[in-house]
N, C-alpha and C positions, 0 to 999 in steps of 0.2 A: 778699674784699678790700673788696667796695662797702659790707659791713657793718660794717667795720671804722672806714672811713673818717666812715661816717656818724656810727659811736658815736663816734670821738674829735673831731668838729667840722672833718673837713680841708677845705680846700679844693680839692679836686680828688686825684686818683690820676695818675701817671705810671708805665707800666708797657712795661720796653724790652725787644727780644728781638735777637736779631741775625741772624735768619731774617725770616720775615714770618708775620703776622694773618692768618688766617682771615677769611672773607665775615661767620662765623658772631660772632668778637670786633670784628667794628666794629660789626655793628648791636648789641650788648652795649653797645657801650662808647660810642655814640653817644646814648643816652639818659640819660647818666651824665658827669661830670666825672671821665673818665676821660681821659688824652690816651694814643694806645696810637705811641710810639716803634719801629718797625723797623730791623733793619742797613742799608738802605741807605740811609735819613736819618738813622742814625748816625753813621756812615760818614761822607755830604757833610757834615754838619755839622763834626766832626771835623775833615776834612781842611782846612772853613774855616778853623778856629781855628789850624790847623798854619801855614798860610799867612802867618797875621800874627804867629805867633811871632817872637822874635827867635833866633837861632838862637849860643848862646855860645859857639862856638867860634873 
């Protein structure tokens, strides 16, 4: 994926799981403009956005 990004010029990788990272994918991905997303900063995040919804019913 890091080769990918570099060939096409991205700025950065985002990469989410809904479990969690490994010890071994953050020191990976800490060297690297990768940001690595887990479930449960999925999750909280998520549920922010749910909060300020408006809800049409």
């Amino acid at each position: 994926m890091a080769g990918v990004a570099v060939r096409e010029k991205a700025h950065g990788i985002i990469v989410v799981t809904v479990g969690k990272f490994t010890p071994q994918a953050h020191y990976f991905a800490n060297g690297l403009l990768v940001r690595l997303i887990d479930g449960t900063f999925l999750l909280r995040t998520l549920n922010k956005m749910n909060e300020g919804a408006v809800n049409p019913r």
